[in-house]
N, C-alpha and C positions, 0 to 999 in steps of 0.2 A: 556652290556657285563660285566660280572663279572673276576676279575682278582685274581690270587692267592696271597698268602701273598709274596712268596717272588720278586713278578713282583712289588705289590706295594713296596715293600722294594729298589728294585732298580731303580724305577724313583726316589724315594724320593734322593741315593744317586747320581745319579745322577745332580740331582739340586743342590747338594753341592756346587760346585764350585759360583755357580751362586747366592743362596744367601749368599753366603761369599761376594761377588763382591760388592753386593748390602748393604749391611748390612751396619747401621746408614748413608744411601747416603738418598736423597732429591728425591724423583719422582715424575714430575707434569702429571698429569691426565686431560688432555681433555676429557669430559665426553657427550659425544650426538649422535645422528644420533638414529639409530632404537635400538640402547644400551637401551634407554633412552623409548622407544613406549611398547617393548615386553617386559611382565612380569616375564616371565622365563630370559630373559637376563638382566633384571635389575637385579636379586637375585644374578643370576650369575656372575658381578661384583663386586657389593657390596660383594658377600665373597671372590674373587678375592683379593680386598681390605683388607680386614680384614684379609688375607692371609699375606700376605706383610707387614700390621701392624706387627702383632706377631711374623714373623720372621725380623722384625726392620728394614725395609724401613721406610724414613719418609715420607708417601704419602701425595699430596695438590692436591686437587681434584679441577677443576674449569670449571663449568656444562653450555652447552647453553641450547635451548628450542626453538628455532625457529619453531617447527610444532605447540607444545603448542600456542604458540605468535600467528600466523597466524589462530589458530581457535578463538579464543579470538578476534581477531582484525575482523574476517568475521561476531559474534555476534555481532559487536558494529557496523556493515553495513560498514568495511572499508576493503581496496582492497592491501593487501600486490603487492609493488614493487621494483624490486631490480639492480643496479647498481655493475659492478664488483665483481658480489658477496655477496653484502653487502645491507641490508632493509634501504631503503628511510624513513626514521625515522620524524614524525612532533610531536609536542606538546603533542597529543592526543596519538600518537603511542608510546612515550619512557613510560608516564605513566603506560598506559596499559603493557609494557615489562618489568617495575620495577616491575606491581602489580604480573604479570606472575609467571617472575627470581626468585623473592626474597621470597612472597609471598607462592606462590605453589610448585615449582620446589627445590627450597634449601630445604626447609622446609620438603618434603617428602625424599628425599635424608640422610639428617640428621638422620630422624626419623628411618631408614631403617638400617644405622650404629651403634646408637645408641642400637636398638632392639638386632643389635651381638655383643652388647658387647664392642664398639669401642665408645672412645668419640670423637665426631664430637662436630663442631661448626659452626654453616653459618655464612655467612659474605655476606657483597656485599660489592661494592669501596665505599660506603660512610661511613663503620665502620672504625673510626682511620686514616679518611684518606686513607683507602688501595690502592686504584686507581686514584689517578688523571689524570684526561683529560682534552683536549682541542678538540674541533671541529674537523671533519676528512671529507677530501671532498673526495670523489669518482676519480682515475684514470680508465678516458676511453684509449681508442685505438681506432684512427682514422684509416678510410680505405686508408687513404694516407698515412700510416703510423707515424704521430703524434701523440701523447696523449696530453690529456685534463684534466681537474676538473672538476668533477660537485659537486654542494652542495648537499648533499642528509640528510640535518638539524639537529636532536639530534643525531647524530653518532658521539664515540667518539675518540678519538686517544690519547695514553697512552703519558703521561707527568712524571709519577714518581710512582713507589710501593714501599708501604713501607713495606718494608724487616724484619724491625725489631720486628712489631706486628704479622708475620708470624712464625718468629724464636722463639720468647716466645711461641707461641701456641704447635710448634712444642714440644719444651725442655719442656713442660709439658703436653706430651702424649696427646695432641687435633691433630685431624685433619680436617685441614681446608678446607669450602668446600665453594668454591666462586661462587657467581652470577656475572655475566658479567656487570655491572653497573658504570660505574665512576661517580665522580663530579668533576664540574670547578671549578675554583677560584671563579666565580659568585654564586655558590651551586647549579648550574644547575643536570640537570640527564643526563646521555649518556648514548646509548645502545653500546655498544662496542662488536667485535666478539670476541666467546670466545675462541679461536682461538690465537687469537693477545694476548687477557689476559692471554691465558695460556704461548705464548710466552715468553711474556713481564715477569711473573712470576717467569717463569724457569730461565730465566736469569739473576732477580737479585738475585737469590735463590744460584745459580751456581748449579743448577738442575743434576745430575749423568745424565739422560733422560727427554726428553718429548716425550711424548706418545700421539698421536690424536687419539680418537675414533672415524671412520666414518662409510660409508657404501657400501664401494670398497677395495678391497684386497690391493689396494695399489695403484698407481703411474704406467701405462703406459706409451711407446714411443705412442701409436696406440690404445685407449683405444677398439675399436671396434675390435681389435688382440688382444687375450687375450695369446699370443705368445711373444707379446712386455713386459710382466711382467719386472718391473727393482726392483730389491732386495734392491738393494744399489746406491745414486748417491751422489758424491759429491754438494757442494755450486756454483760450477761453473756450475757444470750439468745442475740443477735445473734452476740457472740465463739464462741458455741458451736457453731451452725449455720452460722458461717464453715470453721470449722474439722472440722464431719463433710461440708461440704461441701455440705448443702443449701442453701445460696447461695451462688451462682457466678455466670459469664459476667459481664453488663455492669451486673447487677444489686450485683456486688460493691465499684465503684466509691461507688455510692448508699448501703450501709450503713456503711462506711468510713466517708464523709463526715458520718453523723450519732455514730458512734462519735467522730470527730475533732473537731465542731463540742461535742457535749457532753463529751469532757474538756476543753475550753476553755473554759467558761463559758454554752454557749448552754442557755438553758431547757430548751427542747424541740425535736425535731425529727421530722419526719414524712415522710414519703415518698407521696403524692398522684397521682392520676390524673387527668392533664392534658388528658385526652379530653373526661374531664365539663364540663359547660357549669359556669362560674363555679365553679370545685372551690377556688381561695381563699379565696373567700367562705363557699363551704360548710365548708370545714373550720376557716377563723376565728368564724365568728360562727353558729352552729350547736352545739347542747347534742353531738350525736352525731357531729359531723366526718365525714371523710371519710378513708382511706388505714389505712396503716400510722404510728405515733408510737413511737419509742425516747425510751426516758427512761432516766434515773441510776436 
């Protein structure tokens, strides 16, 4: 559909408002799910992005690759499994997910920014330090109503980011674009969700938003009622429906992470469907957004 000039002339001012709002603010980028598979929507972010550069957001983009991993890990004859959400991680497995992350996935991402014009930088948590971690056990949910630990072995859980090798990149026009990877004090490797790293990010960044790309419009009461849509929930909300259980499986990682990034400082954070053409866009600079938004 083609539009006449003066239709383009008035979304453009309409979005005024919106990037005024945004303009020299911090926005972390969860970047995965079928975003990340389809061709056309990879493009379609990536100038998303470059969109948001030029009009002076300072975007941090921090990418997972979980389908990647799990084809990788079925040539090497090994059987992805997963706990609360989260891949049972061994020896052999975090290798293979650093070789993935960091390797193929940043690296094409990079390249892709780069080509428009944008200077990107990859990184994973072991450049500078970026991520430190420590060991991260798995909460289950017992049918009697207790939860548990389990070990599920190089899975990491965020100890410290360093803010400041983020903030130099920023103040001279990089943008950075992270692999999900921490290390220990031991110089181990952790596969960390990147989810929790985008959290953990946003909030010591004091992020304006974080933004989750996934591959659901958002956050139901009744995911099977597509009638239950919830726009907006607060921190309590979200604890609540954690806890009767109507948010589960891999979706549990994603509320987490906005629960974690807003006790940290981040503005807001939203949880977006990453199918939609330009769904960044639409949810920054759009009166009605797009997704599910936890707030304080």
């Amino acid at each position: 559909m083609e539009f006449s000039a003066e239709v383009k002339a008035s979304i453009l001012v309409d979005a005024l408002p919106y990037i005024q709002k945004f303009y020299g603010k911090t926005i972390v980028i969860k970047y995965g799910g079928n975003a990340m598979i389809n061709d056309d929507l990879k493009n379609k972010v990536m100038h998303d992005i470059v969109l948001m550069k030029y009009v002076g957001i300072r975007p941090i983009i921090v990418h997972g690759g979980g389908p990647d991993i799990t084809g990788f890990l079925q040539k090497f004859g090994k059987t992805s499994r997963f706990v609360s959400g989260l891949r049972v991680t061994d020896k052999e497995t975090v290798q293979i997910a650093e070789m993935v992350l960091v390797g193929k996935i940043n690296s094409e991402i990079v390249s892709r920014l780069n080509h428009l014009h944008v200077n990107a930088v990859g990184l994973s948590g072991k450049d500078a330090d970026l991520i430190l971690a420590k060991k991260k056990k798995a909460v289950i949910h017992n049918e009697n109503g207790s939860t548990g630990e389990v070990d599920i072995g190089f899975v990491g859980q965020i100890e410290k980011i360093n803010s400041g090798l983020l903030n130099d990149l920023l103040d001279k026009n990089y943008v950075p674009v992270i692999a999900p990877i921490g290390t220990g004090e031991d110089g181990a490797s952790y596969n960390i969700n990147a989810d929790y790293v985008a959290a953990e990010i946003a909030g010591a960044m004091q992020a304006e938003k974080l933004l989750l790309l996934t591959d659901v419009e958002g956050i139901y009461r009744d995911y099977n009622d597509k009638s239950t849509f919830l726009s907006t929930l607060t921190q309590k909300q979200v604890q609540d429906m954690i806890n009767k259980r109507e948010i589960n499986g891999g979706m549990i990682p994603k509320v987490e992470a906005c629960l974690c990034s807003l006790a940290k400082g981040t503005g807001k954070a939203s949880i977006i469907d990453g199918r939609q053409a330009h769904s960044l866009i639409l949810e920054l600079f759009t009166s009605q957004g797009i997704g599910t938004q936890v707030i304080r």
